[in-house]
Every structure is written in structure tokens, then in C-alpha cells.
C-alpha positions in Angstrom: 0.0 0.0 0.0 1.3 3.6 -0.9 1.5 6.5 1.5 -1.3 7.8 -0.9 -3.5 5.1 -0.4 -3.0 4.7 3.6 -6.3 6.3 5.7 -5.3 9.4 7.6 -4.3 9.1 11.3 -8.4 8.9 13.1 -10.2 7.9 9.9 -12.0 4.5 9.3 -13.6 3.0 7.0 -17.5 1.4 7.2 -19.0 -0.4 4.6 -23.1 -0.6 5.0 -25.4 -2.5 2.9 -28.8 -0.1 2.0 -31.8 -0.8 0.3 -31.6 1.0 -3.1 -34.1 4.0 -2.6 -32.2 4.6 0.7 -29.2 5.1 -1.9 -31.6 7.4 -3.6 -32.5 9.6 -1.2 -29.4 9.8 0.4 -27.7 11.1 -3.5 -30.3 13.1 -3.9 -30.0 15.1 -0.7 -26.4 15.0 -1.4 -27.0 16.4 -5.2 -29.1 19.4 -3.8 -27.2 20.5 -0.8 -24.2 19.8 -2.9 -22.5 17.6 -1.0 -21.1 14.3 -1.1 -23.0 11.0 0.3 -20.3 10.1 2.5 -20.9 14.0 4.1 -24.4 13.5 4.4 -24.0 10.0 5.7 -21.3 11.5 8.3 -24.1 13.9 9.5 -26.9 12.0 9.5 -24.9 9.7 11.8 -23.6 12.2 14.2 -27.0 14.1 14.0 -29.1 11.0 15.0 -26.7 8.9 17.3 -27.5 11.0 20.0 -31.2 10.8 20.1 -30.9 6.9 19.2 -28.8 6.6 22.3 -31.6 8.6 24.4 -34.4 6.4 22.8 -32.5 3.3 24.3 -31.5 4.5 27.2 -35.2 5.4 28.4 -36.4 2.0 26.8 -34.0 0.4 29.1 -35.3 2.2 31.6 -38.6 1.5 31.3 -38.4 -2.0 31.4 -36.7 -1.8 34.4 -39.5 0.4 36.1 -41.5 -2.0 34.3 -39.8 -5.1 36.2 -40.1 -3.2 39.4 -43.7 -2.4 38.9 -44.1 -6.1 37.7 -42.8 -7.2 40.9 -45.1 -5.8 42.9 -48.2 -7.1 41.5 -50.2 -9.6 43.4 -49.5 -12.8 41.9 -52.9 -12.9 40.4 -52.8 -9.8 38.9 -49.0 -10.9 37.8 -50.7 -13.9 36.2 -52.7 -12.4 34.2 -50.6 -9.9 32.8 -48.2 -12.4 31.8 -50.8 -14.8 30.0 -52.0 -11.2 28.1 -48.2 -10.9 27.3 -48.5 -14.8 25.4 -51.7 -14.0 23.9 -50.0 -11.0 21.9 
């Protein structure tokens, strides 16, 4: 490999299979705010990590409140709700 072709120092690479229209939408926005799909991809990502990491985090904690609730139940009550879970 030539020092031309070596990634700079803090750069990797990602390779991601996408449907084809997500292709599509992603060069168009590129085309129109002129520019290129790896930019838009590298701002869509940095754009919505963040609020996919919230999203998680309060589903994680929500089915631990859940558990905590869950574990409170009287058993009857606890039976039911878990055969309405199986029924689902």
C-alpha cells in the first residue's frame, strides 16, 4: 500500500449495505445540498446517534420500572398480565 493510499491518522472505513431508494434519497439530498453522500451519511450519523442513544436508554429504563412495577403485583394480577403478554 502507498503512502497515498494509507487512511489518515483517526479515519475508518464502514461499509453498509442499503436498500436502493435509501441510496436514492441519500444522492439526492447530497446532489441538492451539494455535497457528497459520505458527508451527508457522516451527519446523519452524528445528527441522530444521539437521540438513538436517548431512545435506548429510556427504553431500558422502562423495562426496568416495568420489572419493578411487575414485581409488585399480586401474583394474580401478575398472572394475568403475563398470560395477556403470550396472547400477543
Amino acid at each position: 500500500m502507498s503512502n497515498s493510499e494509507k487512511p489518515k491518522a483517526h479515519q475508518h472505513a464502514l461499509n453498509l449495505f442499503i436498500s436502493w431508494e435509501l441510496k436514492q434519497a441519500l444522492q439526492q439530498t447530497a446532489k441538492r445540498f451539494d455535497r457528497t453522500v459520505a458527508d451527508i451519511v457522516r451527519i446523519s450519523l452524528k445528527l441522530s446517534l444521539p437521540i438513538l442513544r436517548g431512545a435506548c436508554e429510556s427504553q431500558e429504563e422502562l423495562g426496568e420500572q416495568l420489572a419493578i412495577l411487575f414485581g409488585r403485583l399480586p401474583e394474580p394480577l401478575r398472572k394475568d398480565v403475563a398470560a395477556a403478554d403470550r396472547e400477543v
